[in-house]
C-alpha positions, 0 to 999 in steps of 0.5 A: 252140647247136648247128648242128642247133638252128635259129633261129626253129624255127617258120619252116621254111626257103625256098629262093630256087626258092619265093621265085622262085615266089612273086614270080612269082605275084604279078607275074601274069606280067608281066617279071620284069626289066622290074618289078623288076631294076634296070639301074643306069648304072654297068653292072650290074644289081642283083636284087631281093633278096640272099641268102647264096649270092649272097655266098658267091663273094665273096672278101675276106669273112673279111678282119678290119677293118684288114688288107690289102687294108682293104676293111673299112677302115683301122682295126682298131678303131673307126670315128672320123672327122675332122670337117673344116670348110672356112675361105676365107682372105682375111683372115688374122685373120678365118680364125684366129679363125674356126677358133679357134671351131669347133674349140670347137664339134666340128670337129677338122679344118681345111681352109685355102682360100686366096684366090687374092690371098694367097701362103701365105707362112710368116708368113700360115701360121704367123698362119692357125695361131696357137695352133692346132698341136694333135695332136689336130686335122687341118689341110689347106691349100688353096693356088692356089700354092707348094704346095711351101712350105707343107709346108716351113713346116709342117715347120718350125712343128711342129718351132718349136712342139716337136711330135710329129712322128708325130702331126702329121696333115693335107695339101697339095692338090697336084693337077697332074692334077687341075688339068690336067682342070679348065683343060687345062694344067699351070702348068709341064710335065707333067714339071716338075709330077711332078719338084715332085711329087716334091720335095714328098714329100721336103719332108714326109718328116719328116711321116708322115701329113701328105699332100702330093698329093691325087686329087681324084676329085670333079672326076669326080663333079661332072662327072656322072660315074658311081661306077663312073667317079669310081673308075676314073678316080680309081684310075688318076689316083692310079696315074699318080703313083706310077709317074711318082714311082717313075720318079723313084727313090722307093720306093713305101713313100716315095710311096703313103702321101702320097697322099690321095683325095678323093671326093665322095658323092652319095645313092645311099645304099647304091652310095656305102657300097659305093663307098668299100670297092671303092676302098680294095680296089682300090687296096690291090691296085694298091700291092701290084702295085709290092713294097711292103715291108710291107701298110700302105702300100697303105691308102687315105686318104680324105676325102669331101664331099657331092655338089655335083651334086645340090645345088639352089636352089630348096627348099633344105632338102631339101639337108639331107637329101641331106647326111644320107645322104651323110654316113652313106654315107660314115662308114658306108663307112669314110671317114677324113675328111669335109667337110659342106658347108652347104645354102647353099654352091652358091648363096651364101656359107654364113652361121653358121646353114648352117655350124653344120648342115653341123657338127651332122650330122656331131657327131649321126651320130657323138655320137647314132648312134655311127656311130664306134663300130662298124668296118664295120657294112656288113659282112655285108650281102649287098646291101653285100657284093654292091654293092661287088663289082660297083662293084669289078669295073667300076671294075676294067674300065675302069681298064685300059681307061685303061691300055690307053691309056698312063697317065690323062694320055695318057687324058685328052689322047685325050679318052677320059675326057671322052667317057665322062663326057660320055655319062653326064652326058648320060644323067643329064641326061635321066633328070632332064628327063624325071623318070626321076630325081627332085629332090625340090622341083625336078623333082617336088613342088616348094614350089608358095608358094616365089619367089626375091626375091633375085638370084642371080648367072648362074653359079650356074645355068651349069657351072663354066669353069676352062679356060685361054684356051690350053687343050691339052685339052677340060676338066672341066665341074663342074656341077650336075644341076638347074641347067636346072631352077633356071634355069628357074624363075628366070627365071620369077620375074624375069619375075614380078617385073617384071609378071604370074605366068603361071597355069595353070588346071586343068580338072578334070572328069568321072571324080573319081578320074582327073581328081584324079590328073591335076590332081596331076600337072598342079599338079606339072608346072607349078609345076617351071617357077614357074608359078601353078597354079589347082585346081578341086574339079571341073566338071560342065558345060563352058561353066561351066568356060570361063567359070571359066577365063576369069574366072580370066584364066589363061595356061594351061589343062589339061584333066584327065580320063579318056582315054574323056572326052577324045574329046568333051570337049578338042575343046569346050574348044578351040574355046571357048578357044583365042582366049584361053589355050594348051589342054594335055591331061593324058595322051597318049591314043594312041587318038584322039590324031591325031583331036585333033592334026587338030583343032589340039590339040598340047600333052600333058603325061604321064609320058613328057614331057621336062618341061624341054623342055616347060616351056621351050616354054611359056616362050617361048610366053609370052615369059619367054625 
């Protein structure tokens, strides 16, 4: 087909200046931005639609699949994927077994988490492994301690079983940094800990793609921390290794392809496909920057695991969903690695039937979507193309604002790492409380017949605290962004348990189209915190529906109406009820809002409301707190 032959010829061409004029006809003049801009918390703004001329500056977009600098991934062909499971090892045969059998069911890599109780020993590392050592399959050890020597052992066992070391792939998470953010020392010295790090990447040199220091990035993430900062943060702690270990006369082409980055992937869907691309750019260029000698030495090895920040309690299932995405984000953005954990895992120990999940939608995206076979498919997009740009620029920006301070260490000891990460879980956290930021079945719809019976330990609803008692530092906080919600829902249903559900009764009266979208928001509102709700088709009169009210011996009553209709109609109610239960008003009508506060009217519920804050208040009217 020649240039002058056009595609779908019927349909002239439309320029962005018509597509702009028409929007704007549609808008009937209301602000363009405000409507349908998006002011993302990561620091740019993101249009409403992407077209070529928005891609067109962007360099890096005639870079082929597995070239320098690998924004289109690793790989020149392909895009497989190591599907990892994680065992918790506290019994020796108990964990062999366990790995025995899933790697018959579709798990080609093993994470090996060690109880704190257990010394990864040679003998416990080589029983772990029995009948395991296999090229085909990834192992990953997880140790508190002696991390140094289960690469030796490593070593040592593939050479015992006579395996090729070439294709022996896996990894040691070996952290110091990483451990000095979440408990605010390092067990010995910064030095001492870089000086082991060191030692480590000797120990393995006989092991090419078996990696022994990992940047948990993730750590960030669970924090609350933006994509932008996860990168950022995560890129300069992965630089401070390479130039503590180059310090210590290692040649980058021995030290950058034994690190391996771990990121966690939340469900911005198309923010984390670009997330993955703009992070093995940058770090591409940063290798670069310290004379690599040839250009695969600057790829990035990366391993993701869904996003525990956004798991919930409550509605668990939907924690499916969110794993989904994550997952198709992650492979989709070219991960070499992923761990799928089980919808359970932030509130209980996973059982078989959450494990099997966490596997099967990793072998369905892989088996029946074929998200392996093709390298890149975000590709092209001008959105992705545009997306991964504007994460790179601003992960870019604040990286050197990192350096500007010395290293990610002297960053982290200024406390300017946990400052930015504590402004913009704070921000993330009001979005949540006042549904700016929807968890579904836990900030909104949530499973109004759903009570949690069974107990559930305290810490699951409180941050995570691995700060040491002598702490240098202010630490990271992993938690989770609905456990205030969850929290206090829960409390609900102990309170429940004990004695008597607190019920809500709607009043649903006058204008049927209003007074029905109302008592769909009231319901929604009400059931967030675990409370009965009790619909009405509708009253016509007002002493009928006091005395439905009152017969219904609700603790809670919310007038839902028009705004027109509350002037005469909340006044009423409140006089006849306000003996008896707490009168709320659906809606904030602003027009006569201080005649009804004078009239001693004071509970509102609407869209702008910090629902968690309310529902807290209505807790401890009702003494549940």
């Amino acid at each position: 087909m020649s240039k002058d032959n056009k595609l779908f010829s019927e349909f002239p061409p439309i320029s962005t200046e018509q597509w702009e004029e028409k929007i704007n006809q549609d808008l009937k003049d209301a602000d363009y931005d405000k409507k349908l801009v998006w002011k993302t918390i990561e620091g740019f703004d993101v249009k409403p639609y992407y077209r070529k001329e928005n891609s067109e500056y962007l360099k890096h977009q005639d870079v082929f699949p597995g070239d320098f600098p690998f924004i289109r991934g690793n790989k020149k062909t392909g895009n497989d994927w190591y599907i990892r499971q994680d065992i918790y090892v506290d019994d020796i045969e108990k964990a062999n077994k366990k790995a025995l059998d899933i790697l018959m069911k579709g798990v080609n890599s093993l994470g090996f988490i060690f109880d704190k109780k257990f010394e990864p020993s040679k003998k416990n590392i080589e029983q772990v492994t029995e009948n395991i050592f296999a090229d085909a399959v990834e192992l990953n050890f997880i140790c508190f301690h002696n991390s140094i020597n289960v690469v030796r052992y490593v070593d040592e066992l593939v050479k015992k079983y006579n395996r090729d070391l070439d294709k022996i792939y896996g990894s040691v998470d070996f952290d110091p940094l990483g451990q000095f953010a979440l408990k605010g020392k390092f067990p010995v010295s910064a030095e001492a800990s870089f000086d082991l790090a060191k030692k480590m990447i000797e120990s393995g040199a006989h092991l090419p793609h078996f990696r022994v220091i990992t940047v948990n990035a993730n750590y960030f993430h669970n924090s609350g921390a933006s994509i932008v900062e996860e990168l950022a943060f995560g890129l300069a702690q992965g630089t401070n290794y390479l130039t503590r270990l180059t310090d210590r006369g290692l040649s980058i082409d021995k030290v950058a392809p034994k690190l391996k980055f771990h990121f966690a992937v939340g469900s911005n869907y198309f923010m984390e496909i670009a997330k993955i691309r703009a992070a093995r750019l940058l770090w591409a260029h940063i290798v670069k920057g310290y004379g690599l000698s040839r250009d695969s030495v600057a790829q990035m090895f990366i391993h993701s695991t869904t996003s525990n920040w956004n798991k919930t309690v409550y509605d668990a299932y939907v924690n499916m969903l969110r794993t989904t995405t994550e997952s198709m984000s992650s492979i989709i953005g070219g991960t070499d690695s992923l761990t799928v954990n089980p919808f359970n895992s932030v509130f209980e120990k996973p059982n078989d039937f959450s494990e099997r999940i966490a596997r099967s939608q990793q072998l369905l995206l892989k088996e029946e979507s074929y998200l392996d076979k093709v390298i890149d498919p975000a590709a092209g997009s001008y959105y992705i193309e545009s997306l991964t740009d504007s994460i790179a620029d601003q992960a870019w920006k604040l990286f050197l604002e990192v350096q500007e301070k010395g290293s990610f260490l002297e960053a982290f000891k200024a406390g300017f790492i946990q400052a930015k990460i504590s402004e913009t879980a704070h921000k993330r956290d009001m979005a949540i409380a006042t549904r700016k930021e929807i968890l579904l079945g836990t900030n909104q719809y949530p499973n109004f017949t759903e009570y949690l019976d069974k107990e559930v330990d305290s810490s699951v609803f409180k941050p995570e605290n691995h700060s040491e008692d002598d702490a240098e530092v202010k630490t990271l906080k992993p938690y989770r962004s609905g456990q205030a919600f969850g929290e206090l829902r829960y409390k609900t249903d102990r309170y429940a348990k004990s004695g008597k559900r607190p019920k809500v009764f709607l009043i649903t009266i006058g204008n049927i189209t209003i007074r029905r979208a109302r008592a769909q928001f009231a319901s929604n509102f009400f059931a967030c915190a675990g409370f009965e709700v009790v619909d009405n088709a509708g009253f016509k009169r007002v002493n009928e529906a006091v005395q439905a009210c009152l017969d219904a011996k609700a603790e809670i009553a919310v007038v839902c109406s028009s705004d027109e209709e509350y002037a005469e109609l909340v006044p009423k109610f409140y006089n006849s009820l306000k003996d008896n239960v707490i009168l709320v008003v659906d809606g904030y009508p602003k027009a006569i809002i201080e005649d009804l506060k004078q009239k001693g009217i004071k509970h509102f519920i609407h869209i702008r409301s910090n629902v968690l804050k309310t529902l807290r208040e209505f807790q401890e009217m009702l003494e549940i707190i």
